[in-house]
N, C-alpha and C positions, 0 to 999 in steps of 0.2 A: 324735444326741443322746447326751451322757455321763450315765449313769448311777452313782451310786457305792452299795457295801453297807455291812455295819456291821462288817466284816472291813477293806474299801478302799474308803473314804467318798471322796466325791469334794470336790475344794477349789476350791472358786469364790470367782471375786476379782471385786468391784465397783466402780467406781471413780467418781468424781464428779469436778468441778473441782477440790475442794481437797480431801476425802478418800480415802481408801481402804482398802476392806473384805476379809476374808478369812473362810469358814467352812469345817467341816468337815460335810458332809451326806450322810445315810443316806436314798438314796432311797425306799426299798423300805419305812422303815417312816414315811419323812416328818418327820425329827428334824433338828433341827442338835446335833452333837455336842460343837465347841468353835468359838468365833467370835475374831475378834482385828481392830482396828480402828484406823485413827490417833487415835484420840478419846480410848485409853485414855491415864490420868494420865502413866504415865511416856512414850510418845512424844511428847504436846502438849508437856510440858516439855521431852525433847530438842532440842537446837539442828540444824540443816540444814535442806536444802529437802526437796522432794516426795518427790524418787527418795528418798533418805535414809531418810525417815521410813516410807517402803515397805517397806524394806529389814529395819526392826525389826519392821514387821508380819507380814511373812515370818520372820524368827526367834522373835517370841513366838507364833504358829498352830505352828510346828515342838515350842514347848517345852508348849505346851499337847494337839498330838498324842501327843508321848511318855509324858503324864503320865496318858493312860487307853490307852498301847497300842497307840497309831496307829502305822508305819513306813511303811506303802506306802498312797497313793494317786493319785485319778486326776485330771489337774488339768485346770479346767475355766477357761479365760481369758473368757468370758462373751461372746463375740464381738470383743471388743479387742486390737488387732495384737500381737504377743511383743515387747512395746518400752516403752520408759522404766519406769512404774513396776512393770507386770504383769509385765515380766520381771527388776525388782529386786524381787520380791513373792517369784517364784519361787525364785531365784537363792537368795534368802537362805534360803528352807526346807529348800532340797535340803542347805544346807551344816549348817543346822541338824538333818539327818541324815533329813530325809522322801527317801520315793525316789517319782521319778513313773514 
């Protein structure tokens, strides 16, 4: 079981047939910290397919962790293989400067 604190939240990624979720969560006090999703305005409107749209969802969770302090956490693929979008979820956070 991955646990994350409020120092190194843990980032779990959800995925469905056509979207996919990313949050950042404090287990210890049961909070979500920052959440990012394909749903928000500006990815629906960007053009590409799935992976693609992953890919922004991983950099806006990255630009919403640095914006209260986050750097390092613990990633949690929610039981879903390290592949197509889960791992352009990740992919793009790490670049966008999270460390797992």
């Amino acid at each position: 079981m991955v646990l994350g604190t409020n120092s190194t939240p843990r980032l779990c990624v959800y995925r469905s047939n056509s979207q996919i979720y990313a949050q950042l969560i404090d287990d210890k006090s049961g909070s979500t910290l920052a959440n990012a999703s394909s749903l928000e305005k500006d990815i629906v409107s960007a053009s590409g397919n799935k992976t693609a749209k992953a890919a922004l969802v991983g950099k806006l969770i990255a630009e919403k962790a640095k914006a209260i302090n986050i750097e390092k956490v613990i990633f949690d693929r929610n039981g879903y293989l390290y592949h197509g979008r889960v791992k352009s979820v990740a992919e793009a956070a790490r670049e966008g400067g999270l460390k797992f």
